[in-house]
C-alpha positions in Angstrom: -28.1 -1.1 9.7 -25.1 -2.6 8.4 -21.6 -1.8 9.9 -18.3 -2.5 8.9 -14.3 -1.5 8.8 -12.1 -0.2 6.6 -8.4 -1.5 6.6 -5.0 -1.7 5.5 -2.9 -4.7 5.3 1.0 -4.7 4.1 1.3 -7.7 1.9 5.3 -9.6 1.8 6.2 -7.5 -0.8 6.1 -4.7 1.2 2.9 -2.8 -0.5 -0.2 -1.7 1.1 -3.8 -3.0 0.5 -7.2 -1.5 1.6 -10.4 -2.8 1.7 -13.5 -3.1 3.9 -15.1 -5.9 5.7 -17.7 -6.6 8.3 -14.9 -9.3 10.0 -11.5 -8.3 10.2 -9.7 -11.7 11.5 -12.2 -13.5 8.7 -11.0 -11.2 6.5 -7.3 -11.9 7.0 -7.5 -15.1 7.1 -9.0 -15.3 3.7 -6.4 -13.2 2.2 -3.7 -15.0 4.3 -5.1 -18.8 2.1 -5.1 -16.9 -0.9 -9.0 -16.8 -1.0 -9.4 -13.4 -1.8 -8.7 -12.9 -6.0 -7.1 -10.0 -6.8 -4.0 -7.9 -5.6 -3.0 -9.8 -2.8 -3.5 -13.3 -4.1 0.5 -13.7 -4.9 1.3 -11.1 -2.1 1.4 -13.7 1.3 1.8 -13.6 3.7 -0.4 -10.4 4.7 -0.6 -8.6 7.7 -3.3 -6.3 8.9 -1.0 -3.2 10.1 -4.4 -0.6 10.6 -8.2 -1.0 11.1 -11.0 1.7 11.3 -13.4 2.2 14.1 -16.7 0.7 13.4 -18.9 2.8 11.2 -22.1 2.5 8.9 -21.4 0.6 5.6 -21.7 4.0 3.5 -19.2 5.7 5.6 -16.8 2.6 5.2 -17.4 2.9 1.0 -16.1 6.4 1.4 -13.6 6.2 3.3 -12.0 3.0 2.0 -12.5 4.8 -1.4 -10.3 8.1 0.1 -7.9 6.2 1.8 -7.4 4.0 -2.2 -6.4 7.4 -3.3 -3.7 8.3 -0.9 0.5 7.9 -1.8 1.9 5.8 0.9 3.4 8.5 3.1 -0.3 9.5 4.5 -1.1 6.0 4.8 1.6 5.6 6.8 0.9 8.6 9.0 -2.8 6.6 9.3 -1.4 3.5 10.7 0.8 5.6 13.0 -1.7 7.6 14.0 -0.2 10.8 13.3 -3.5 12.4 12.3 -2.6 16.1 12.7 -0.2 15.6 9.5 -2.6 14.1 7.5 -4.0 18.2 6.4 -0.2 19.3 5.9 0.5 16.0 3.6 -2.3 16.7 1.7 -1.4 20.6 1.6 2.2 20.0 0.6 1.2 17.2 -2.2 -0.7 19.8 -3.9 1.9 22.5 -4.0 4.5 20.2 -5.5 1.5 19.8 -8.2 1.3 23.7 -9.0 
């Protein structure tokens, strides 16, 4: 069964990335040289600032998909590991939408 991670890296601009990969310090190297196409190719240097637990490859497509979604402030509580605020952020987001 394939296994992989889900992660965030803050690129010099100060914006987040996510992404999976089966390698993490592979994976930052090739964004580090620019080898990765995409967001982070103008956005070095990069550095990983949060990395999942190992999981199976369809629960990394989800999640890295969920965690695209979120605004930066739950990212944030993510990489801080303030995971009893991630339900409140998520609360209070959609009362300011009401």
């Amino acid at each position: 069964m394939k296994t992989g991670y889900v992660y965030i890296i803050e690129c010099s601009d100060g914006s987040y990335y996510t992404g999976v990969t089966s390698n993490p310090q592979k994976r930052l190297y090739e964004h580090q040289i620019g080898l990765i196409k995409g967001y982070t190719k103008n956005k070095c240097p990069v550095k990983m600032i949060w990395i999942s637990n190992k999981m199976d490859i369809i629960s990394v497509i989800e999640n890295e998909k969920r965690v695209k979604g979120w605004r930066r402030e739950k990212k944030e509580a993510l990489i801080n590991g303030e995971y009893e605020i991630l339900p409140e952020l998520f609360k209070a987001y959609w009362e300011k939408k009401i």
